[in-house]
FIFIFI-602106 format. One record per residue (C-alpha): x, y, z. Coordinates in nm, 2 decimals. Example, Ala and Ser with C-alpha at 12.3 -4.5 7.8 and 13.67 -1.06 7.14 Angstrom:
BEGIN
+--------+--------+--------+
:      u :      v :      w :
+--------+--------+--------+
:   1.23 :  -0.45 :   0.78 :
:   1.37 :  -0.11 :   0.71 :
+--------+--------+--------+
END
This chain:
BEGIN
+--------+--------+--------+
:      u :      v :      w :
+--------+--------+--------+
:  -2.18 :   7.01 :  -0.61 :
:  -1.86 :   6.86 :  -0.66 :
:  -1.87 :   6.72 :  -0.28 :
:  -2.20 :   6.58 :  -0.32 :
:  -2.08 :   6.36 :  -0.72 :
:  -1.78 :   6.25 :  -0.48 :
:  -2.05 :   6.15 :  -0.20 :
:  -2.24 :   5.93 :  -0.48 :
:  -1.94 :   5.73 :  -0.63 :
:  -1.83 :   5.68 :  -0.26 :
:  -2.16 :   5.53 :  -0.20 :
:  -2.19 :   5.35 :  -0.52 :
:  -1.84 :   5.18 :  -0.49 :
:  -1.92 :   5.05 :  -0.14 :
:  -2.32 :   4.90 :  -0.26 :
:  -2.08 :   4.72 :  -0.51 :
:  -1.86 :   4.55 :  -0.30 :
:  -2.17 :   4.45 :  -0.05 :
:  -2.31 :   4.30 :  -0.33 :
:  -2.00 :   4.10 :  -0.42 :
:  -2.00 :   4.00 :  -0.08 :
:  -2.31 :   3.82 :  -0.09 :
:  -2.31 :   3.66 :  -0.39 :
:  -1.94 :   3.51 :  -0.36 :
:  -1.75 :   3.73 :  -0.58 :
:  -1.41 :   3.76 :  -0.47 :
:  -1.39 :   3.49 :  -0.23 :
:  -1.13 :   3.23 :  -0.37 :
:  -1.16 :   3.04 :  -0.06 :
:  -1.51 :   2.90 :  -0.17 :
:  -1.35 :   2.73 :  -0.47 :
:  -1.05 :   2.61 :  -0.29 :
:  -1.30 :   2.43 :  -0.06 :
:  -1.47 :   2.27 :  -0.35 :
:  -1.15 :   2.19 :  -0.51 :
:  -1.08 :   1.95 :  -0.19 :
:  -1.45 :   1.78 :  -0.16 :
:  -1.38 :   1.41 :  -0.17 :
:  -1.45 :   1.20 :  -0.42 :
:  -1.69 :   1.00 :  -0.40 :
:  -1.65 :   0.61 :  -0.37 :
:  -1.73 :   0.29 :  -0.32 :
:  -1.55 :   0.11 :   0.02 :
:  -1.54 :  -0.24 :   0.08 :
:  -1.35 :  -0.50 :   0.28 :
:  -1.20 :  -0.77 :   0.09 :
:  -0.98 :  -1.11 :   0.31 :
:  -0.78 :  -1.36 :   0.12 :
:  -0.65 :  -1.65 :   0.30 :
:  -0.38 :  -1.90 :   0.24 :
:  -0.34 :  -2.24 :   0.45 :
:   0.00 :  -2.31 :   0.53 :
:   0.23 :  -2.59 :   0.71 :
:   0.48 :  -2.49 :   0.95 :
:   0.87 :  -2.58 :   0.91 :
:   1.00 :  -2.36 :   1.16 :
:   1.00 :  -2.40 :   1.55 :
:   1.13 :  -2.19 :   1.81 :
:   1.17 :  -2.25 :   2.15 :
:   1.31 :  -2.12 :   2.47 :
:   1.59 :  -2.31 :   2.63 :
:   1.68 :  -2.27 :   2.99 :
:   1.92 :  -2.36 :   3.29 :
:   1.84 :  -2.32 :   3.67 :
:   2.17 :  -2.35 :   3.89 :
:   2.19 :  -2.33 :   4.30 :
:   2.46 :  -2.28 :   4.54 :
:   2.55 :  -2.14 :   4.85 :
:   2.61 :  -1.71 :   4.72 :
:   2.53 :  -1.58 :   4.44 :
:   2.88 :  -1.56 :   4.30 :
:   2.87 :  -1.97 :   4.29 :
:   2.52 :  -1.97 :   4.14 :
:   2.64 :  -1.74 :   3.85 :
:   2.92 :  -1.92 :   3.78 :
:   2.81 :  -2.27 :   3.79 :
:   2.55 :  -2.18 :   3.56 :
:   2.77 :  -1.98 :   3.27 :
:   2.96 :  -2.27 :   3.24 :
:   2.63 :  -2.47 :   3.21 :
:   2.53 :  -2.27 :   2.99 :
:   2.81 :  -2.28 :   2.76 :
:   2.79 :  -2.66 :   2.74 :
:   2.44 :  -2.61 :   2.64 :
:   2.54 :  -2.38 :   2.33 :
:   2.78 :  -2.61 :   2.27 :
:   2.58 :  -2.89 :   2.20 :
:   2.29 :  -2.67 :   2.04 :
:   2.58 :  -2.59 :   1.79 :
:   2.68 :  -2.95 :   1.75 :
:   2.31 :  -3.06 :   1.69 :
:   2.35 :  -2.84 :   1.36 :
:   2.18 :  -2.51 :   1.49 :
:   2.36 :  -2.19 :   1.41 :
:   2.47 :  -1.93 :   1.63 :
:   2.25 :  -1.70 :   1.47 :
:   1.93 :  -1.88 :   1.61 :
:   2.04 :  -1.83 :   1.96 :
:   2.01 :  -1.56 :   2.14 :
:   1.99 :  -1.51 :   2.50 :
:   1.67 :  -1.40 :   2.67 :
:   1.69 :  -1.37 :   3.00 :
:   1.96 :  -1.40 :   3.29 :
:   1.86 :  -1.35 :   3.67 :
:   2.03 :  -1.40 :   4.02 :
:   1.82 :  -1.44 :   4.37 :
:   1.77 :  -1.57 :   4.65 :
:   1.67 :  -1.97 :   4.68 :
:   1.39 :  -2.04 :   4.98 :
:   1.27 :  -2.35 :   5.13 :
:   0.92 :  -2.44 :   5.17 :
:   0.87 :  -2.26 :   5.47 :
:   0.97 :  -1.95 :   5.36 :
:   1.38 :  -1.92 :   5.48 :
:   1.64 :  -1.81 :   5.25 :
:   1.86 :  -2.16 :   5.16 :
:   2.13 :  -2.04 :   4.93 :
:   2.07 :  -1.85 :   4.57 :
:   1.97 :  -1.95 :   4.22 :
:   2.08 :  -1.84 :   3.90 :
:   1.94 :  -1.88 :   3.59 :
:   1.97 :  -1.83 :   3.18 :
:   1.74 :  -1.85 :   2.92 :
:   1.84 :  -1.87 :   2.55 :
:   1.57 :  -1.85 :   2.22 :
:   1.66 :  -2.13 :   1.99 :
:   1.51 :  -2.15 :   1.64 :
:   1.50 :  -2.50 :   1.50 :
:   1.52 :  -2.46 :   1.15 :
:   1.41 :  -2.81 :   1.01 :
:   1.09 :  -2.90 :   1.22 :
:   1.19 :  -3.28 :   1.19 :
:   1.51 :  -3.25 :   1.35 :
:   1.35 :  -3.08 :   1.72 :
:   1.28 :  -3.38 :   1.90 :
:   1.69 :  -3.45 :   1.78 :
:   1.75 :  -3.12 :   1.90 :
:   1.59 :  -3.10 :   2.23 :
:   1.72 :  -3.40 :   2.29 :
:   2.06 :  -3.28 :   2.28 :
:   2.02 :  -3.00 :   2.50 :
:   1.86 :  -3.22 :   2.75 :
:   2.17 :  -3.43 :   2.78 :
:   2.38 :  -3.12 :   2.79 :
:   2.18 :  -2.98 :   3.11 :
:   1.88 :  -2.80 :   3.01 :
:   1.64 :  -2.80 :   3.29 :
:   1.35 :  -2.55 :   3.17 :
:   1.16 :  -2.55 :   2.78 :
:   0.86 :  -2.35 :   2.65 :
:   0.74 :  -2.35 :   2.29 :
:   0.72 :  -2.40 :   2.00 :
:   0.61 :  -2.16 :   1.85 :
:   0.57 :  -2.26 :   1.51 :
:   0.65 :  -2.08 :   1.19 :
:   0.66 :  -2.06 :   0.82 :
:   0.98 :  -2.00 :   0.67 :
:   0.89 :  -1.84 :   0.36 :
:   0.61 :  -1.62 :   0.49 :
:   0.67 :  -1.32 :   0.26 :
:   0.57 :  -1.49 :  -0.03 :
:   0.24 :  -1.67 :   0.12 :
:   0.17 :  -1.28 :   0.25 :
:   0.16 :  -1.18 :  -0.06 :
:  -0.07 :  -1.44 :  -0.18 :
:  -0.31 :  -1.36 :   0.05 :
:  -0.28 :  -0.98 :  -0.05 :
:  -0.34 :  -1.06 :  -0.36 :
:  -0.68 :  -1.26 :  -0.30 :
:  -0.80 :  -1.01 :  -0.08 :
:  -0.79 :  -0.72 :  -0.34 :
:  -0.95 :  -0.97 :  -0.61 :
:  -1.16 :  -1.04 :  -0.30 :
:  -1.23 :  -0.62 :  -0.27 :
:  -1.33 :  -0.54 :  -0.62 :
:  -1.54 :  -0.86 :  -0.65 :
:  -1.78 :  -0.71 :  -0.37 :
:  -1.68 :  -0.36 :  -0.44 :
:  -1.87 :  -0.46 :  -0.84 :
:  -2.17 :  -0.64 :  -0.64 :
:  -2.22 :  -0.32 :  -0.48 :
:  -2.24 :  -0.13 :  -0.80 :
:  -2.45 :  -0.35 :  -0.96 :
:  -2.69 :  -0.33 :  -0.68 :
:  -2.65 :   0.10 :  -0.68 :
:  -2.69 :   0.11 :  -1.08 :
:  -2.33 :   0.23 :  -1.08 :
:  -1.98 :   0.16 :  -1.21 :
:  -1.66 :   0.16 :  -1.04 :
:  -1.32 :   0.32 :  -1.18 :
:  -0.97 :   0.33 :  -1.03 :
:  -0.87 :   0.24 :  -0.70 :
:  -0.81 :   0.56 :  -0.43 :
:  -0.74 :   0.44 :  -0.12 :
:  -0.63 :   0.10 :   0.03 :
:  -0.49 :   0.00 :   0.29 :
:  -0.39 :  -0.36 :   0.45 :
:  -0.35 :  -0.59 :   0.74 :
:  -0.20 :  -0.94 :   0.79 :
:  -0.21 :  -1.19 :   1.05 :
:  -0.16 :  -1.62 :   1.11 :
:  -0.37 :  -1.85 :   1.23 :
:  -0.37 :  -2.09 :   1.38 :
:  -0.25 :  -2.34 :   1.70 :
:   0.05 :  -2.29 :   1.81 :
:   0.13 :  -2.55 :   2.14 :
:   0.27 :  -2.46 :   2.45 :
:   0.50 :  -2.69 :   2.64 :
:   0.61 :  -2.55 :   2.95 :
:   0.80 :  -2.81 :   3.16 :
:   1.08 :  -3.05 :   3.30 :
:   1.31 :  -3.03 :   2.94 :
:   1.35 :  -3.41 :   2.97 :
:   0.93 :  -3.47 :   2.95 :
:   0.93 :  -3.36 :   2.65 :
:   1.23 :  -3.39 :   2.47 :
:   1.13 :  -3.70 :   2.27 :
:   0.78 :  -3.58 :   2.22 :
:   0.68 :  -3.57 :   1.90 :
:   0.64 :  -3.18 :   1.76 :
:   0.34 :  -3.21 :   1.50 :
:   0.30 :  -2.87 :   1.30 :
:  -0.01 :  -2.86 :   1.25 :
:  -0.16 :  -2.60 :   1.00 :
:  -0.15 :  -2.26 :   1.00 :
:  -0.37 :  -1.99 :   0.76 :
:  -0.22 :  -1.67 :   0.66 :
:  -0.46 :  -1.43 :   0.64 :
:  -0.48 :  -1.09 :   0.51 :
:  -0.73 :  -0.80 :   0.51 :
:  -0.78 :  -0.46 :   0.26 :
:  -0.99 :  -0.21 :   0.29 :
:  -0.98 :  -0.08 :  -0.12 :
:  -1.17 :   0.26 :  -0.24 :
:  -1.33 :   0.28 :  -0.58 :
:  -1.41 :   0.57 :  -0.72 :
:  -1.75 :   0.58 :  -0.95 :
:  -1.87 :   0.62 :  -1.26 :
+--------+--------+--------+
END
């Protein structure tokens, strides 16, 4: 008798715990899940732009020298070189906005294809800080024995702040649309929570590639450039 009241509460325990299965009791996982749901939100895509005049320039600055071995090539065109700095320096750039990009050694061939000697050459980046003065500039450096130019490519000196400018119209941007779309769904939008950001310029930038003394009096015109920046901003409802 007392096997069999043992039997029951066995029995009873285990229908208890079946029915706790079923019916979530116990299972703190299912809240957990619910306590990480999302919430829910409004996502829009808000661009500010700001139009901008470049005052920067930089441009790449090189020398080509030949002679009969390598050795020669590389020496006649360090000391090029250095004459080039040199002058770069006394045209009022600082050494700061040169560095060198590039230095190679190789063999020189005629037009048919035979080996004539060897060519070395040197590339420096040059930043001109005062756009007006880089016709002044190349100038210079043309005189000094710069043979090779590419650029500009133009920039703004004080881009942080018109970056931040354009961030700033771009999330005024965001919750403009971000309200058009709740007034459209019958809703209301709360707190921001999510964004996140992008920024870019636009804009020409010209390309010289050439003989340094074509273009050294040619006129650099700066055109405009537009700073531009893109959000992507989350509301949350209400």
């Amino acid at each position: 008798m007392w096997a069999m009241k043992t039997l029951q509460i066995v029995l009873a325990a285990l229908l208890v715990l079946a029915v706790a299965a079923v019916v979530g009791i116990g299972r703190p996982e299912a809240a957990e899940s619910a306590a990480e749901d999302p919430r829910e939100g409004i996502t829009v895509t808000g661009v500010g732009r700001v139009d901008t005049t470049p005052n920067e320039a930089q441009f790449s600055l090189g020398i080509s020298s030949e002679a009969t071995t390598a050795g020669g090539a590389l020496s006649a065109n360090a000391a090029q070189m250095r004459r080039l700095i040199a002058a770069l320096k006394a045209a009022g750039v600082s050494a700061k906005d040169i560095q060198t990009q590039d230095m190679s050694v190789g063999p020189d061939y005629s037009e048919r294809g035979e080996p004539e000697g060897f060519v070395a050459s040197n590339t420096v980046s040059v930043r001109i800080r005062d756009l007006n003065r880089a016709g002044e500039i190349l100038d210079a450096a043309s005189r000094a024995g710069a043979n090779n130019v590419s650029g500009p490519t133009l920039s703004r000196s004080n881009r942080d702040g018109l970056e931040a400018k354009a961030l700033e119209d771009a999330v005024a941007d965001a919750r403009r649309r971000a309200e058009a779309l709740a007034r459209a769904a019958g809703v209301g939008i709360g707190q921001v929570t999510a964004i996140s950001e992008s920024t870019q310029s636009i804009g020409p930038e010209p390309l010289y590639r050439a003989a340094l003394d074509s273009v050294a009096k040619a006129p650099v015109e700066p055109g405009t450039q537009e700073v531009q920046a893109t959000v992507s901003v989350t509301f949350a409802i209400e």
